[in-house]
C-alpha positions as CSV (number, residue, x, y, z in Angstrom):
1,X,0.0,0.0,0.0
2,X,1.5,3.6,-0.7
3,X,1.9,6.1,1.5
4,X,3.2,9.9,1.9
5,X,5.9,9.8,4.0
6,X,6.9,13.0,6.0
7,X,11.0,12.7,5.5
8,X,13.7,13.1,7.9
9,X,16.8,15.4,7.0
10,X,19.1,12.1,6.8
11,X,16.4,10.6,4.7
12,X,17.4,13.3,2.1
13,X,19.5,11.4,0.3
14,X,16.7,10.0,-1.7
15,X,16.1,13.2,-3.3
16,X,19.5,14.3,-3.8
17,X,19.4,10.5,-5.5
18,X,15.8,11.3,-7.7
19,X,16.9,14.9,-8.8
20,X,20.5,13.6,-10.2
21,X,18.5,10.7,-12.1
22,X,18.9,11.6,-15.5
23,X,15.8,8.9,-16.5
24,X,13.9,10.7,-13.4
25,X,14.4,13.7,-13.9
26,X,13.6,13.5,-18.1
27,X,10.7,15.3,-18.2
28,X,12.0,18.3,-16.7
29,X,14.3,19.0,-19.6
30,X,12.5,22.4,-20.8
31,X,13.6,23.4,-17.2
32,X,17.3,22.4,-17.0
33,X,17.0,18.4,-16.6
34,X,18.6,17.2,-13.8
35,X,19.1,19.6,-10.0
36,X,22.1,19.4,-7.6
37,X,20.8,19.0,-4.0
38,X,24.0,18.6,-2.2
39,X,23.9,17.7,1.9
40,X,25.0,20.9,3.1
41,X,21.8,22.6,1.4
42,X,19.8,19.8,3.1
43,X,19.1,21.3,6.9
44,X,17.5,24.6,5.6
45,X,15.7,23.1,2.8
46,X,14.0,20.7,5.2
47,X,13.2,23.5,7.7
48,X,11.4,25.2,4.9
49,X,9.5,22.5,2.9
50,X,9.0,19.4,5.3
51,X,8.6,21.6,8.5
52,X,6.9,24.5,6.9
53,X,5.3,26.6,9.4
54,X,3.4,28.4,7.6
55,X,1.5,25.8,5.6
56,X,2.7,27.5,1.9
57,X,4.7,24.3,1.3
58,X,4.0,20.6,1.7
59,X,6.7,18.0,1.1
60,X,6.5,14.3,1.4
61,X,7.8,10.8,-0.1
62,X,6.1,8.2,-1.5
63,X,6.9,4.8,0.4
64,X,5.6,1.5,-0.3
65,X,6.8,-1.0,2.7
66,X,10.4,0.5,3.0
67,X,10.9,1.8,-0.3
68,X,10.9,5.4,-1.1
69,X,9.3,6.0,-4.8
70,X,9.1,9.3,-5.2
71,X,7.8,12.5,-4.0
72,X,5.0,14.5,-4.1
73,X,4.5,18.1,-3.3
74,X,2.9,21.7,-3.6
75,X,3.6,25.4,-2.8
76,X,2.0,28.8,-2.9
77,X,3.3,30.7,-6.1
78,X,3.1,34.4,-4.8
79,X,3.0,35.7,-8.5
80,X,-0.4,33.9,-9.3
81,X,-1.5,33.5,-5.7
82,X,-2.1,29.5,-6.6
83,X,-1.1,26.8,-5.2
84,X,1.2,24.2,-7.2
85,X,1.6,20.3,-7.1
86,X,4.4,18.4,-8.1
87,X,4.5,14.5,-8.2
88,X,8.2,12.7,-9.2
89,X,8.1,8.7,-9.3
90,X,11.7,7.8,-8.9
91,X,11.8,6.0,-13.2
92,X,12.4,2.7,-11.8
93,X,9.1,2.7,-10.1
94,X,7.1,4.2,-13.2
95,X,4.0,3.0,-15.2
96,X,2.6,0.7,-11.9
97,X,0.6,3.1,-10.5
98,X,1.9,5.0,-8.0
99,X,2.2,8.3,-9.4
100,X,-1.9,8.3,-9.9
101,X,-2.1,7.2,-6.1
102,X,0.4,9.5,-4.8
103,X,-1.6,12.6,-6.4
104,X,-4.8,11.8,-4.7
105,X,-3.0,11.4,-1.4
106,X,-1.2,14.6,-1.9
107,X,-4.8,16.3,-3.0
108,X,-6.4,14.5,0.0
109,X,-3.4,15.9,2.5
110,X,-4.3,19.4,1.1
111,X,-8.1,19.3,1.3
112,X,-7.0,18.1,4.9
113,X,-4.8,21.9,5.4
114,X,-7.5,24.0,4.1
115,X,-6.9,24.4,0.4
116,X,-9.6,24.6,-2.0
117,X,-8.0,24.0,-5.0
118,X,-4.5,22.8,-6.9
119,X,-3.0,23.6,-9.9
120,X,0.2,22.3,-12.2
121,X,2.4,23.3,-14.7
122,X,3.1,20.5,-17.1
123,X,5.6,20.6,-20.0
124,X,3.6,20.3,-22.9
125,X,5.6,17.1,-24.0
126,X,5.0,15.8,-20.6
127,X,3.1,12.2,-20.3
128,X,1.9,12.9,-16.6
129,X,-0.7,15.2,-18.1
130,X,-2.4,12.1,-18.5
131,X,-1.9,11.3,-15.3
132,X,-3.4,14.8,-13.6
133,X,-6.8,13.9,-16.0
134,X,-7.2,10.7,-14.4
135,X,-7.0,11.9,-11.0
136,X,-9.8,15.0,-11.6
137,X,-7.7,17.6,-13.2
138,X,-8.8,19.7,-15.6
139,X,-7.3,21.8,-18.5
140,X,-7.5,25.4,-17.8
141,X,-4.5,26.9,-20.4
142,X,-2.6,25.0,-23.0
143,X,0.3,26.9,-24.7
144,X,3.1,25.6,-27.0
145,X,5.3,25.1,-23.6
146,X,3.4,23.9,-21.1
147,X,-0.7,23.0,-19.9
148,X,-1.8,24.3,-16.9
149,X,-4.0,21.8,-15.1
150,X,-6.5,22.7,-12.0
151,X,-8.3,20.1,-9.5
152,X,-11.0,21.9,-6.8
153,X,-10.5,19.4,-3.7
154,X,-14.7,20.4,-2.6
């Protein structure tokens, strides 16, 4: 059974491991492909995505048994005063599911903190689009770079 998982800072590894993965981390290429998350950036990043005080942020990994899959996520975007979700399944782990479970958890979790509604920016090449329209999402812009997709959580 998946579950979110609310990480530790030495659990960080995994996502230092997921953003190098060039297979992972494919479908971000239209924003630079792989990220370096070295461990010395690890302490304050956790204080401000998996502690987050001030429920803008949410941050949690996927885990089935003892494995970590993936991780989903969202944020407030000040500039359009939304708030945005992000789901990565470690490649490995992809087309079995979990990504499509993983997004309804996360939009369940932020029902749970008060929010009303999520959104996502997809690369326009992008397969999870797909994914997003499974789980309730609908289209609301689709440009040459991107679709932006919006569930309202009720």
């Amino acid at each position: 059974m998946v579950e979110l998982y609310k990480p530790r800072v030495e659990d960080l590894w995994f996502r230092e491991k997921l953003l190098s993965d060039e297979d992972t981390m494919s479908y971000n290429h239209a924003w630079g492909g792989t990220i370096l998350f070295p461990k010395e950036k690890w302490g304050n990043w956790h204080n401000r995505w998996v502690l987050n005080r001030d429920n803008r942020r949410f941050y949690r990994y996927i885990k089935e048994n003892e494995t970590f899959l993936g991780e989903v996520a969202y944020h407030f975007d000040e500039e359009r005063q939304i708030y945005i979700a992000d789901v990565i399944v470690y490649a490995p782990y992809r087309g079995k599911g979990y990504g499509g479970q993983a997004l309804l958890l996360l939009c369940k979790n932020a029902k749970c903190n008060g929010l009303h509604t999520l959104f996502d920016d997809i690369a326009i090449d992008n397969p999870s689009i797909t994914l997003f329209m499974k789980c309730g999402f609908t289209e609301v812009v689709r440009t040459s770079e991107y679709v932006l997709v919006k569930k309202e959580l009720g």
